[in-house]
VOBA-1610 file (N, C-alpha, C; in pm, whole numbers, padded with zeros to 5 digits, always signed):
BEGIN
Unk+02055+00698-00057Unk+01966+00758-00157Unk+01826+00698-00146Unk+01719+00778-00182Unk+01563+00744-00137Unk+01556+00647-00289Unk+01475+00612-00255Unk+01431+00493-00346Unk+01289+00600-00431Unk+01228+00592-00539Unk+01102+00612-00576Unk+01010+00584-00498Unk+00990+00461-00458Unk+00893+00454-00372Unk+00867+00441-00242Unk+00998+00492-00210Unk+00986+00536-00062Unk+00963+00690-00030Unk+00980+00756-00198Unk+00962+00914-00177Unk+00818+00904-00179Unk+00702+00829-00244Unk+00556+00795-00270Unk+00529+00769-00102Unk+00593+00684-00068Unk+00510+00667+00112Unk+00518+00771+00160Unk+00648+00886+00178Unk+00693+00987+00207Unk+00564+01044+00216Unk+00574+01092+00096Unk+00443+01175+00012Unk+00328+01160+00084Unk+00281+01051+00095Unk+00170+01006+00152Unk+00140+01039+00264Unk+00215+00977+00381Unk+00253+01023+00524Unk+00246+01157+00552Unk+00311+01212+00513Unk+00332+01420+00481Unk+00190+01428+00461Unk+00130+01411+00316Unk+00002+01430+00324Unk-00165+01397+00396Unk-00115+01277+00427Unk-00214+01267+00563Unk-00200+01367+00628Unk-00118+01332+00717Unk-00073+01447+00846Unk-00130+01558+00811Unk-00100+01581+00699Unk-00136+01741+00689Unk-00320+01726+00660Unk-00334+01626+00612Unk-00521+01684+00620Unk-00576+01582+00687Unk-00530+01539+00792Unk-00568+01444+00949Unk-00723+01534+00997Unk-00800+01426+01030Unk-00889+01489+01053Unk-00911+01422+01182Unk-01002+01520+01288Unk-00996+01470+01409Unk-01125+01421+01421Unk-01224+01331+01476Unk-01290+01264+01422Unk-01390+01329+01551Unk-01518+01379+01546Unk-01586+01400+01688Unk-01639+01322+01753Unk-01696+01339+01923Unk-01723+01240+01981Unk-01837+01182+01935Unk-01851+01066+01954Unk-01977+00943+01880Unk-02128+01007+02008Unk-02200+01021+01907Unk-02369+01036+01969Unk-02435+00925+02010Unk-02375+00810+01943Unk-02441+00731+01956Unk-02404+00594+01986Unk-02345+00564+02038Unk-02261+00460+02122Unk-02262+00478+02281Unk-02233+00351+02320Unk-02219+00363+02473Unk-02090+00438+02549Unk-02026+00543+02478Unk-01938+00579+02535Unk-01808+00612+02474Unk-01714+00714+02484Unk-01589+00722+02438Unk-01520+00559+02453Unk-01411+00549+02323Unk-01392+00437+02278Unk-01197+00453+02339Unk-01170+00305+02420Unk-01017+00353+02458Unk-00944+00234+02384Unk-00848+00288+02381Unk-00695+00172+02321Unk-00744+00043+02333Unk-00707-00030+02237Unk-00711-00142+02306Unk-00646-00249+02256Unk-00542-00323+02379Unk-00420-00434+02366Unk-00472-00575+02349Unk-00341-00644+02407Unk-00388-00745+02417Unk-00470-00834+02526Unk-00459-00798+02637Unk-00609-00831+02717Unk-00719-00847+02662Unk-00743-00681+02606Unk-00874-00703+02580Unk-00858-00802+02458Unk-00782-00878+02341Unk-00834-00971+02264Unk-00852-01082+02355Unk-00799-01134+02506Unk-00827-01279+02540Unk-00955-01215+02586Unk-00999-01142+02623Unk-01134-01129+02654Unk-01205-01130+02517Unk-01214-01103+02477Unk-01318-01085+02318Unk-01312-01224+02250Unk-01196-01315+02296Unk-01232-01441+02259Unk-01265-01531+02311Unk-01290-01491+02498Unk-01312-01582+02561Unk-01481-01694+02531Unk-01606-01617+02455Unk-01650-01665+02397Unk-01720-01709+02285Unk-01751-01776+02193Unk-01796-01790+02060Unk-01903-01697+02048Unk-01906-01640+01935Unk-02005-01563+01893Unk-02091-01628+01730Unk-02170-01576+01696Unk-02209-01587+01581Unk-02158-01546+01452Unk-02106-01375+01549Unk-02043-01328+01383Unk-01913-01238+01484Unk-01798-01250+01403Unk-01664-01195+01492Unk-01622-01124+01392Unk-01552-00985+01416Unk-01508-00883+01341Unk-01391-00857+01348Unk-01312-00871+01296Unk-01181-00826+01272Unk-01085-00725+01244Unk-01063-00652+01303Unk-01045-00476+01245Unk-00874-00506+01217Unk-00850-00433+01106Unk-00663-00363+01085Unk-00683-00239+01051Unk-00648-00165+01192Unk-00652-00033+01162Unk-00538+00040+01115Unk-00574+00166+01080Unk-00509+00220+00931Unk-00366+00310+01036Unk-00235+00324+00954Unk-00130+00392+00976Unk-00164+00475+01115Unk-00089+00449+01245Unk-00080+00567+01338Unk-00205+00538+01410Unk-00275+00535+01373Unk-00414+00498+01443Unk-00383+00422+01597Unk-00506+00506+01685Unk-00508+00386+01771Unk-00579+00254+01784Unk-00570+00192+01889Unk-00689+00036+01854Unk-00840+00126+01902Unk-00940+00075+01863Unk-00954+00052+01706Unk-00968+00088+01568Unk-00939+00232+01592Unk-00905+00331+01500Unk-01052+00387+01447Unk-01064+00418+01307Unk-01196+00482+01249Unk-01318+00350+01235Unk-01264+00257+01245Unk-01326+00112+01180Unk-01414+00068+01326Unk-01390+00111+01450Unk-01476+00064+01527Unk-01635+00136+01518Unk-01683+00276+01472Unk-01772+00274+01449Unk-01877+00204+01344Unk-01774+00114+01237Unk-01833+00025+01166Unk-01881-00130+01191Unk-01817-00143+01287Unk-01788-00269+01378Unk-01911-00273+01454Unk-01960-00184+01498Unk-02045-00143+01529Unk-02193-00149+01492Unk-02197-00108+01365Unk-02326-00071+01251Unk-02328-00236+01229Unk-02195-00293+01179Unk-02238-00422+01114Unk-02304-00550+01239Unk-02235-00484+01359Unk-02308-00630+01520Unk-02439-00582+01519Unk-02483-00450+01523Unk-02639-00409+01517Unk-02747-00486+01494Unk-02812-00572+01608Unk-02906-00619+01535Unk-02889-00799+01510Unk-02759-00800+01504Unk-02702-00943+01467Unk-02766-01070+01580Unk-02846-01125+01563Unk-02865-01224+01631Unk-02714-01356+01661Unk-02719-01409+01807Unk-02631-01534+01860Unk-02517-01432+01873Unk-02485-01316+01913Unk-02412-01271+01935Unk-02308-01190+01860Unk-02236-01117+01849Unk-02144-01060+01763Unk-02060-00953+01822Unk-01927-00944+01766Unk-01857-00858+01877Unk-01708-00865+01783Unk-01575-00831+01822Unk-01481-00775+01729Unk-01357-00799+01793Unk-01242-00797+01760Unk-01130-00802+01795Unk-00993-00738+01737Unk-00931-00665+01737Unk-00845-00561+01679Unk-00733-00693+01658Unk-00669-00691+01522Unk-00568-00764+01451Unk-00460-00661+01495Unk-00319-00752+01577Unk-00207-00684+01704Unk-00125-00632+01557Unk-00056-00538+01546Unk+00044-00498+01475Unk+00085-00343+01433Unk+00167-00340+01432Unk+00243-00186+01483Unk+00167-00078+01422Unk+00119-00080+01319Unk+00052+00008+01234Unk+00164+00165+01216Unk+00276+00135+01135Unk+00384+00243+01175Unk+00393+00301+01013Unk+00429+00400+00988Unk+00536+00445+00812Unk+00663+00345+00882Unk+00717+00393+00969Unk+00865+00376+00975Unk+00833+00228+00987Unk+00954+00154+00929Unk+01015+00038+00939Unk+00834-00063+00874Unk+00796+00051+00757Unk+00672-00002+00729Unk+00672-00210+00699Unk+00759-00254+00590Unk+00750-00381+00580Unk+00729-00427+00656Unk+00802-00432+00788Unk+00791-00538+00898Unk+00638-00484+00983Unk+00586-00391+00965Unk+00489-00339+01038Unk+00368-00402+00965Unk+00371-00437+00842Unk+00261-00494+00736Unk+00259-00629+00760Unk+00394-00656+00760Unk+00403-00826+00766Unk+00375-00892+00924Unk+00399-00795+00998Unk+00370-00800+01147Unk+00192-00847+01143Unk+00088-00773+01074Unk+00003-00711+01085Unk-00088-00845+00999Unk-00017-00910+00883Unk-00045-01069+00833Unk+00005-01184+00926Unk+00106-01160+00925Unk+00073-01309+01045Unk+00046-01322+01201Unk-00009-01196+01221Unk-00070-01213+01355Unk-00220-01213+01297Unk-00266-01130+01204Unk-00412-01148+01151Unk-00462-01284+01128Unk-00369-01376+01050Unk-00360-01475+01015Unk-00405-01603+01158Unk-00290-01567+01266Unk-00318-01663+01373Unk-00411-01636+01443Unk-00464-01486+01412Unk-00575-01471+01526Unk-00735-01543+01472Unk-00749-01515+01313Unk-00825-01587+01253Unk-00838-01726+01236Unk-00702-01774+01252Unk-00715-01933+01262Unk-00760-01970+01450Unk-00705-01947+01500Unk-00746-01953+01655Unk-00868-01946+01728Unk-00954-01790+01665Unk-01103-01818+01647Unk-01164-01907+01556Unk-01162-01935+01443Unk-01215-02025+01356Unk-01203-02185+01429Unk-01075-02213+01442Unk-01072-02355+01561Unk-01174-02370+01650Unk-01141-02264+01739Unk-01241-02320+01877Unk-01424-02286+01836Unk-01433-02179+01748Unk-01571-02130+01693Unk-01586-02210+01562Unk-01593-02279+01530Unk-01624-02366+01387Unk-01754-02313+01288Unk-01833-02280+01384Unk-02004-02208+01366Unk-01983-02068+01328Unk-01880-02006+01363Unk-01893-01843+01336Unk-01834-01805+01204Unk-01920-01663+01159Unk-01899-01611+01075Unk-01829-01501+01068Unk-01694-01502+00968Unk-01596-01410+01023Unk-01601-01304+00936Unk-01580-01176+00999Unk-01553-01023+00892Unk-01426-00979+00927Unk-01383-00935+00806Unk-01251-00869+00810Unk-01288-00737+00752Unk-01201-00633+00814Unk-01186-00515+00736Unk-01066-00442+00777Unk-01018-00365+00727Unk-00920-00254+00670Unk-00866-00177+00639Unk-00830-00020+00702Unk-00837+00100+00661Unk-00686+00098+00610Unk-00644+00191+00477Unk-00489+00230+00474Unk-00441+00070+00493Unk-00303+00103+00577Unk-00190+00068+00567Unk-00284-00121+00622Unk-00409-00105+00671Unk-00477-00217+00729Unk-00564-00297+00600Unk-00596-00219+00499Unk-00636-00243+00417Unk-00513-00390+00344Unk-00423-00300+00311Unk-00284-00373+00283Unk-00270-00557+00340Unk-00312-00493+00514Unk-00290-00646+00563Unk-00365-00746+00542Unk-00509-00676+00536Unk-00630-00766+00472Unk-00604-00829+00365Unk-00588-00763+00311Unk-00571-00830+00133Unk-00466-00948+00163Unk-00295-00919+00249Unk-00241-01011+00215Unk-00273-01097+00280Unk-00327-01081+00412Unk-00411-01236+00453Unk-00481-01317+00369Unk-00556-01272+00267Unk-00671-01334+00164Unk-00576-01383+00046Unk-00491-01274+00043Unk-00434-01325-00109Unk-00248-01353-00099Unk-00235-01344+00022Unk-00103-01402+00029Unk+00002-01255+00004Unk+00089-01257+00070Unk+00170-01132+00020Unk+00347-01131+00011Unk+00429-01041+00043Unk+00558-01031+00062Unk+00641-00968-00060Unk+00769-00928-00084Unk+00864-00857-00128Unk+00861-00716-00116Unk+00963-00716-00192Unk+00979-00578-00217Unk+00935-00461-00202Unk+00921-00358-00148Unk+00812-00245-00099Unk+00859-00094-00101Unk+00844+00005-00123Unk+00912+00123-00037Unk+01048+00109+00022Unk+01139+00042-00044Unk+01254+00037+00010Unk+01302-00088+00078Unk+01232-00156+00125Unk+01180-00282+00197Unk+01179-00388+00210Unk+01187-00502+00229Unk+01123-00664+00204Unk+01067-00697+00281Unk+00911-00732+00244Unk+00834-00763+00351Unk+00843-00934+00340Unk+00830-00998+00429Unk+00786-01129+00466Unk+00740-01190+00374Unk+00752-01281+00290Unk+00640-01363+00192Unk+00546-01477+00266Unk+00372-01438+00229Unk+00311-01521+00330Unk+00209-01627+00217Unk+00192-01723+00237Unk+00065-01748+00180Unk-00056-01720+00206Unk-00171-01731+00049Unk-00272-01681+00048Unk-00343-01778+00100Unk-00456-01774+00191Unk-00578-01826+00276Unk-00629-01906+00137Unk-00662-02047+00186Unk-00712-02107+00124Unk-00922-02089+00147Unk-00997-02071+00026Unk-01153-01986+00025Unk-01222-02139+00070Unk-01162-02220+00074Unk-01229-02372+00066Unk-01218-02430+00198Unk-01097-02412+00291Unk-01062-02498+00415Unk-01127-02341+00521Unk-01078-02372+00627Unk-01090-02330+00750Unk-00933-02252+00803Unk-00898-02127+00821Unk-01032-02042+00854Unk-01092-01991+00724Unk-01082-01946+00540Unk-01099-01911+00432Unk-01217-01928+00430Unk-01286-02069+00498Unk-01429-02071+00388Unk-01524-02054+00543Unk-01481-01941+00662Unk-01526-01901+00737Unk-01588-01774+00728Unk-01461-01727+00640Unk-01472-01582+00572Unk-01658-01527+00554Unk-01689-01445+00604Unk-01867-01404+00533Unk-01822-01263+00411Unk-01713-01169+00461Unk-01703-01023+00369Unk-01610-01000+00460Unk-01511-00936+00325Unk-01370-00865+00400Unk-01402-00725+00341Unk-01384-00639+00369Unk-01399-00434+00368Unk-01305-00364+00346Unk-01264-00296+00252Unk-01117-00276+00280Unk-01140-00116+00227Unk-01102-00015+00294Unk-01075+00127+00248Unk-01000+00222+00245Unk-00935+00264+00135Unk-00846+00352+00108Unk-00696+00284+00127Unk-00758+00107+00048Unk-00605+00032+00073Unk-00501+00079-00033Unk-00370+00058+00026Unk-00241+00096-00019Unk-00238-00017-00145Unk-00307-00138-00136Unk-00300-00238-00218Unk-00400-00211-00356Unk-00470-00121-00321Unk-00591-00108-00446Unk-00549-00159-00599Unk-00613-00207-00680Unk-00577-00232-00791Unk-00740-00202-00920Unk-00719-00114-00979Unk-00852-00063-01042Unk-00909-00199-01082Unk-01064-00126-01140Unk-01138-00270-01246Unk-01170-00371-01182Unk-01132-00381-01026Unk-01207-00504-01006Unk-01363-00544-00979Unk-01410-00652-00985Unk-01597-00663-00946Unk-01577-00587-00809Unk-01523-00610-00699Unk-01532-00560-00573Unk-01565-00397-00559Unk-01464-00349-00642Unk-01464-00201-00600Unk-01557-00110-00606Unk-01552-00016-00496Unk-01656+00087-00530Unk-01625+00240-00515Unk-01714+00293-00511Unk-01621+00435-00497Unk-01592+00544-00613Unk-01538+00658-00636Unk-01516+00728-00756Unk-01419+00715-00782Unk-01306+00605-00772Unk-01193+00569-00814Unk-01145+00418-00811Unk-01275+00342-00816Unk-01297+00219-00873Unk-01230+00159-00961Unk-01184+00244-01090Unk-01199+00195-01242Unk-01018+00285-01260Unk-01024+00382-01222Unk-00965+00502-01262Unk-00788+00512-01230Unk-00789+00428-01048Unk-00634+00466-01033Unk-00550+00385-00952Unk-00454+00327-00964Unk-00367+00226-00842Unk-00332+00285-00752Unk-00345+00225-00653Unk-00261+00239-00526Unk-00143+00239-00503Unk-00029+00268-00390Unk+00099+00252-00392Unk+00157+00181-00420Unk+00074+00074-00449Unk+00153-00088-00435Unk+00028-00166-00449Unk+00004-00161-00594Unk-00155-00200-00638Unk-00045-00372-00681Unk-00189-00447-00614Unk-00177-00609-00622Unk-00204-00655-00727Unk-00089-00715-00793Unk-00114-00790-00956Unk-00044-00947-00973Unk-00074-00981-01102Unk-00035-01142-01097Unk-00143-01261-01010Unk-00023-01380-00968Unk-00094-01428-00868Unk-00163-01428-00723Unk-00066-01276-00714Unk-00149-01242-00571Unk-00302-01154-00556Unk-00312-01112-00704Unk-00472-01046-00743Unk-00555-01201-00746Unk-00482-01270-00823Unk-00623-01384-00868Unk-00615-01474-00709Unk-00521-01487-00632Unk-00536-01547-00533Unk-00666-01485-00460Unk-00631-01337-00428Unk-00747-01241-00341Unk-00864-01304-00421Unk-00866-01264-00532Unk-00975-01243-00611Unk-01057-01407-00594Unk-00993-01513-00540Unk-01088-01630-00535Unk-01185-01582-00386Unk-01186-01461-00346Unk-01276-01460-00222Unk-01382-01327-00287Unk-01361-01284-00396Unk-01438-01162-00486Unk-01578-01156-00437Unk-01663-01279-00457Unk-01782-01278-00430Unk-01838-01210-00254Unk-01707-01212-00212Unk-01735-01139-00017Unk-01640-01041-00038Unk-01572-00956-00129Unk-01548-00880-00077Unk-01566-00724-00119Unk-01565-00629-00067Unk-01599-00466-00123Unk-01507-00374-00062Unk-01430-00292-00169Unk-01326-00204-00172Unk-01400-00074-00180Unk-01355+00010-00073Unk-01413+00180-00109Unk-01258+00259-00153Unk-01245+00327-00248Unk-01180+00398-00278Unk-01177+00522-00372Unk-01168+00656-00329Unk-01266+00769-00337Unk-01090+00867-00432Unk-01109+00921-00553Unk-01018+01006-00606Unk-00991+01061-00524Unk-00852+01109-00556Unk-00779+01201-00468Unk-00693+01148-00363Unk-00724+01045-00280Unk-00684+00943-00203Unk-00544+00883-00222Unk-00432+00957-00149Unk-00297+00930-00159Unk-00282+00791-00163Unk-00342+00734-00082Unk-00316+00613-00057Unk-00337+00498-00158Unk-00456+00531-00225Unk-00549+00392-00324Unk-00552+00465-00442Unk-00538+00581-00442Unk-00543+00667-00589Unk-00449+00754-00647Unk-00335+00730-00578Unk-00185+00840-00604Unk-00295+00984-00579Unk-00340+01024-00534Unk-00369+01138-00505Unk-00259+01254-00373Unk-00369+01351-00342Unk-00288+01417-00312Unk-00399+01488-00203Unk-00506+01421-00159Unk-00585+01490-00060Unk-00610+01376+00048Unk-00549+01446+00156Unk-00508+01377+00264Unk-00714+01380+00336Unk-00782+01448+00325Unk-00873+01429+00354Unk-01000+01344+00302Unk-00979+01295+00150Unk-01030+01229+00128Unk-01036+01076+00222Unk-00868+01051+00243Unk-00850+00937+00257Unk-00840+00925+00424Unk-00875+01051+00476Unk-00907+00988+00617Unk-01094+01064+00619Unk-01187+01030+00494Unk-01300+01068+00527Unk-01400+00962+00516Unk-01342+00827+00510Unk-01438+00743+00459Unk-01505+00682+00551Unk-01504+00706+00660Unk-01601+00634+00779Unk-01706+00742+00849Unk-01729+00884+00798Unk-01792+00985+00780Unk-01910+00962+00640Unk-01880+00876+00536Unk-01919+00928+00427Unk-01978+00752+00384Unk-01924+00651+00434Unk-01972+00499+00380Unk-02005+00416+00519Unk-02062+00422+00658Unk-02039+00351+00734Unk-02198+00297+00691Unk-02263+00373+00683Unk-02429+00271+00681Unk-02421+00199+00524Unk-02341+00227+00448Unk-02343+00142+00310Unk-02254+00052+00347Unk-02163+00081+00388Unk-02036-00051+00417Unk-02117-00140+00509Unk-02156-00114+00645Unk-02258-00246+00717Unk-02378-00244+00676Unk-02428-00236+00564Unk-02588-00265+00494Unk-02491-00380+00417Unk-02397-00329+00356Unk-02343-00453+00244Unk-02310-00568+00335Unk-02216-00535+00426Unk-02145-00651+00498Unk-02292-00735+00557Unk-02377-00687+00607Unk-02478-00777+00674Unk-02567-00875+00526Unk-02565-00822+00434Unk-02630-00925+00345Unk-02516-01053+00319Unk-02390-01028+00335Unk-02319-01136+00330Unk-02321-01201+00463Unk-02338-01209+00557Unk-02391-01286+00702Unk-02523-01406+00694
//
């Protein structure tokens, strides 16, 4: 028998799909953008940069999903270098827990690993969907119960030690984790609606000790962050916020 909230992911999934939008080719970049494994992260870390980007891209997506044209906007310009690295993890619906929890503790080691050898750099995280999710529980610690599920219980990043107080702004859009009312949020469903699995207790005030770096977009209608029911909202937000999302992220740099 389906659980409630595995009929809600259901829901969700179904409704993407159905208003998936295909994204056109970029004008303005050096080129169509391909997959990308794990090679390319030992290359992207082979040296220190100034400012390193972190992408968790959203459900189904490939690497680097909608978030590399933001990745993009925010290195623009960046003096001592800057450049990005896709956080490894399945990004699946099916067998979602382990795909989330997959998606925190590899985020987790990849951020501690750069932060070690780069001590000087300034790190960005961001998040679409089901990536949004992983962000948060990197910052604020995560695990149980889910859609049917048990995900992994992880701890939350300490804002004070290393890698936490490396952190410059984490981004997170159209997360599954949304939780209204917070300072962070922005968007027309800011105030108004939870997410599938909106973050409360100690794992909100944990996130919430990194508040001052971070900004949530989440737009009504948005299956994902707003129980909605328009699959296009929630795959339109890198069409509609990429020069506001890297105008914000660069004042925190």
């Amino acid at each position: 028998m389906l659980t409630y909230a595995h009929t809600i992911l259901s829901h969700f999934r179904d409704t993407l799909r159905a208003g998936r939008v295909i994204e056109p080719p970029r004008c303005d970049g050096p080129g169509p953008r391909r997959d990308r494994g794990p090679l390319d992260l030992e290359e992207r870390q082979a040296a220190c940069q100034a400012v390193h980007v972190f992408i968790a891209r959203g459900s189904t997506e490939p690497y680097p999903g909608r978030q590399g044209a933001l990745a993009d906007a925010i290195c623009a310009g960046v003096s001592g270098g800057c450049g990005y690295e896709d956080i490894q993890y399945p990004a699946t619906f099916e067998n979602y827990c382990a795909s989330a929890g997959a998606g925190v503790k590899n985020g987790i080691a990849q951020l501690t690993a750069y932060a070690k050898r780069c001590p000087s750099a300034k790190l960005v995280l961001t998040g679409y969907s089901q990536g949004g999710h992983v962000v948060g529980d990197i910052l604020g610690g995560g695990g149980g119960n889910f859609q049917g599920c048990t995900q992994a219980t992880t701890p939350a990043l300490s804002a004070t030690s290393s890698p936490g107080n490396q952190i410059a702004a984490a981004l997170f859009f159209g997360d599954v984790r949304h939780t209204p009312n917070q300072s962070y949020n922005v968007g027309s469903a800011a105030k108004s609606a939870s997410g599938i699995w909106p973050r409360t207790g100690s794992g909100l005030s944990a996130l919430n000790a990194f508040s001052s770096k971070l900004r949530s977009w989440c737009d009504a209608g948005d299956p994902a962050c707003a129980s909605g029911n328009d699959g296009q909202v929630h795959t339109g937000y890198f069409q509609k916020y990429v020069p506001e999302a890297a105008a914000w992220a660069k004042t925190k740099l």
